[in-house]
FIZA-317807 format. One record per residue: residue in one letter; chain; x negated, y negated, z negated of N, C-alpha, C in turn. Coordinates in pm, whole numbers, always signed. Layout:
BEGIN
> r	c	n.x	n.y	n.z	ca.x	ca.y	ca.z	c.x	c.y	c.z
> A	A	X	Y	Z	X	Y	Z	X	Y	Z;
...
***
This chain:
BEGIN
> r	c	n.x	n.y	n.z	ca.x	ca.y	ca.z	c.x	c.y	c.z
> X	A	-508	+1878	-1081	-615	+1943	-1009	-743	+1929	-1088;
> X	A	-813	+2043	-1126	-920	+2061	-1182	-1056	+2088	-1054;
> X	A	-1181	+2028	-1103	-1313	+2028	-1030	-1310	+1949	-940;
> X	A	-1429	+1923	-893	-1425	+1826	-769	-1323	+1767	-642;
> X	A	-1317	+1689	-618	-1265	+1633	-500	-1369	+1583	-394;
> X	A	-1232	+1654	-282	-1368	+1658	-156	-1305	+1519	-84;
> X	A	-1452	+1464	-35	-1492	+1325	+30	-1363	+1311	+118;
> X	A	-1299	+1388	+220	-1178	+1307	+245	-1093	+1282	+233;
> X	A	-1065	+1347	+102	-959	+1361	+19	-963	+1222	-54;
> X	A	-1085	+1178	-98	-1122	+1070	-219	-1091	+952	-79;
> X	A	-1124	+959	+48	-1111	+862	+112	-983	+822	+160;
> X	A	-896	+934	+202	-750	+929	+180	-698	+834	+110;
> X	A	-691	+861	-60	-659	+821	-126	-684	+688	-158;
> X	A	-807	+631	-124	-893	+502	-155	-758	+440	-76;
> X	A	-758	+474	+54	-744	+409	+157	-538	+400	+129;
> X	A	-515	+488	+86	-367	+451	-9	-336	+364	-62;
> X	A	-421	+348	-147	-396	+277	-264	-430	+128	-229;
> X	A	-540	+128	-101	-620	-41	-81	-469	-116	-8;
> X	A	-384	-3	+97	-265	-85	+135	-152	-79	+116;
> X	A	-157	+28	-58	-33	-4	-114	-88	-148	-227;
> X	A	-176	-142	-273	-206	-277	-356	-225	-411	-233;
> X	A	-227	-406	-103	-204	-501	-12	-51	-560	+8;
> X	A	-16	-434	+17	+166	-483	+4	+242	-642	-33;
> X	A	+231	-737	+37	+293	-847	-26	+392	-850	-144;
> X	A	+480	-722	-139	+524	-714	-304	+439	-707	-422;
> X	A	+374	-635	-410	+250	-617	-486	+185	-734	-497;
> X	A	+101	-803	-400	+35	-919	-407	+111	-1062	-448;
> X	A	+219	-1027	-487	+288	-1149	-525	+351	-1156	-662;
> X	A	+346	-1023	-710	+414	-979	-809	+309	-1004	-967;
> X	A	+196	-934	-883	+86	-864	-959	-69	-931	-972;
> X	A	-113	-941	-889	-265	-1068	-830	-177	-1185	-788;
> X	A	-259	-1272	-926	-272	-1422	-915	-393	-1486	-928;
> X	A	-398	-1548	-851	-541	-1625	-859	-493	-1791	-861;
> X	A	-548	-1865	-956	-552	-2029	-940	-519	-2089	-835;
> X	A	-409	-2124	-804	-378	-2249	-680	-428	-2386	-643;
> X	A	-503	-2410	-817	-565	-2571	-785	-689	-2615	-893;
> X	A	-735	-2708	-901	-847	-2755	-944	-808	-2763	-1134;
> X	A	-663	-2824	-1148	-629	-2754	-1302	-627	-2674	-1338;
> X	A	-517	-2574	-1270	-556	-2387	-1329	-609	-2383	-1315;
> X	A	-748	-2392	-1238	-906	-2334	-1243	-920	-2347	-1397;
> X	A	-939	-2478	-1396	-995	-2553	-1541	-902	-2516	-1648;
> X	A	-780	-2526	-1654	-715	-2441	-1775	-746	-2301	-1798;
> X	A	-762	-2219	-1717	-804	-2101	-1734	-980	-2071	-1811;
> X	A	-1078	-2164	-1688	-1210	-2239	-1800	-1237	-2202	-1916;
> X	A	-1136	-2321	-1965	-1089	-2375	-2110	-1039	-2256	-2204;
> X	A	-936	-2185	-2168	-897	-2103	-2232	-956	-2005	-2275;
> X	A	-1039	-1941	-2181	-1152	-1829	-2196	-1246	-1888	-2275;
> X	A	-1303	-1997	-2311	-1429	-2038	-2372	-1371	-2091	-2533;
> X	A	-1207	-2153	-2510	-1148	-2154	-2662	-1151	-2016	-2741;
> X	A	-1086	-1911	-2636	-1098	-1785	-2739	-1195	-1668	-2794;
> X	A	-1247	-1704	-2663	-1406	-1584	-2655	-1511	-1689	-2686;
> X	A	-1558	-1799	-2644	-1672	-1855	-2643	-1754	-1823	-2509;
> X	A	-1742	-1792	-2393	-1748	-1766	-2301	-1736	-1874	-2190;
> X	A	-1846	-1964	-2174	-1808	-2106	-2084	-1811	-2037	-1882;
> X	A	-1736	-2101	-1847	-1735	-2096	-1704	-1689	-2002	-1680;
> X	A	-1577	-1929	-1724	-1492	-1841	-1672	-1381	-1851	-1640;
> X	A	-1367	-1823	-1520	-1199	-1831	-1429	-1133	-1734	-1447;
> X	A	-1157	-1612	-1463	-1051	-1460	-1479	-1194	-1360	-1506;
> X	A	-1046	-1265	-1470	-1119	-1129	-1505	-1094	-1018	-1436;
> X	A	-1092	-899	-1461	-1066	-773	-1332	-1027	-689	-1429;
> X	A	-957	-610	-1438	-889	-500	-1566	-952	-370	-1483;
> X	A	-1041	-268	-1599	-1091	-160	-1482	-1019	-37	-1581;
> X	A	-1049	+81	-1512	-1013	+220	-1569	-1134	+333	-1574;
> X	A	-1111	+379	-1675	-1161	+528	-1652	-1161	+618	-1582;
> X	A	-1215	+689	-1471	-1201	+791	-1409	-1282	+947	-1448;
> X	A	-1219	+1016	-1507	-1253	+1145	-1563	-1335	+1198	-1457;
> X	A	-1435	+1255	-1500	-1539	+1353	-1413	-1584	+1475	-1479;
> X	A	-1633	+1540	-1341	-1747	+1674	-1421	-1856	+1614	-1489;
> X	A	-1847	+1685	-1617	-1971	+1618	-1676	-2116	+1654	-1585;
> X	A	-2216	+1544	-1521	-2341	+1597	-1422	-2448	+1646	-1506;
> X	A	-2506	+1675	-1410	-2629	+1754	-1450	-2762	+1645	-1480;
> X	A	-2762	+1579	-1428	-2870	+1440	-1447	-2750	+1334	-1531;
> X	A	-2865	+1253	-1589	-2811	+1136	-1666	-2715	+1117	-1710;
> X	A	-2670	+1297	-1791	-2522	+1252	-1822	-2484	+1177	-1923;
> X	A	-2591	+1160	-2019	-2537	+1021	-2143	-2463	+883	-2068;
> X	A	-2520	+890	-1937	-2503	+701	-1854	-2400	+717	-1825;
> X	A	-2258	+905	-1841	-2148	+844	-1786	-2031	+910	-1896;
> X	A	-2135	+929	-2032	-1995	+952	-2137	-1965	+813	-2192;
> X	A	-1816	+806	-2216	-1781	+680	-2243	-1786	+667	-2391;
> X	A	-1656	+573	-2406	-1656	+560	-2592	-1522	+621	-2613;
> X	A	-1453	+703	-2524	-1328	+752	-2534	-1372	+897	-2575;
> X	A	-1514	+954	-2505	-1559	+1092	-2565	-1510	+1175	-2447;
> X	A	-1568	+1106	-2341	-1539	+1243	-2195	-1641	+1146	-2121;
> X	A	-1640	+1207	-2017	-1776	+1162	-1890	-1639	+1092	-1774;
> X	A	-1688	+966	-1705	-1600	+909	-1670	-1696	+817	-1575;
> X	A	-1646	+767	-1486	-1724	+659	-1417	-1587	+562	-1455;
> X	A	-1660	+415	-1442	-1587	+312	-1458	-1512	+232	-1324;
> X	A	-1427	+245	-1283	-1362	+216	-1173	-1261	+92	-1171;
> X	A	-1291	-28	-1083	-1217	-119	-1065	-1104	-135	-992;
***
């Protein structure tokens, strides 16, 4: 589908996806988060051994979402892939 998507269409879909990624298969499979005061701290550690980056526990993996290129401020939403995109978590 080419051009816009209309608002309840985009809310539909939000709303898909929030309780198919709820799914206890999903949430068990896929999202992990630290169970204790070591993995916290191994994780820490690890991020600041490889990046240099102190006090970090995780991270969030995001995507590209392709758009119409806008009419205002469109430099703020071309990426480095070379299309207009908002950044979506």
């Amino acid at each position: 589908m080419d051009g816009p998507m209309a608002q309840p269409t985009v809310s539909k879909c939000l709303k898909q996806v929030t309780e198919a990624l709820n799914s206890s298969s999903i949430l068990r499979t896929y999202i992990k988060f630290p169970q204790n005061r070591q993995e916290r701290n191994f994780i820490k550690e690890s991020f600041y051994e490889k990046y240099g980056f102190p006090g970090i526990r995780g991270c969030i993996d995001c995507t590209h979402i392709a758009i119409v290129r806008p009419q205002e401020n469109e430099e703020r939403f071309f990426n480095r892939k070379h299309f207009h995109s908002i950044n979506y978590m």
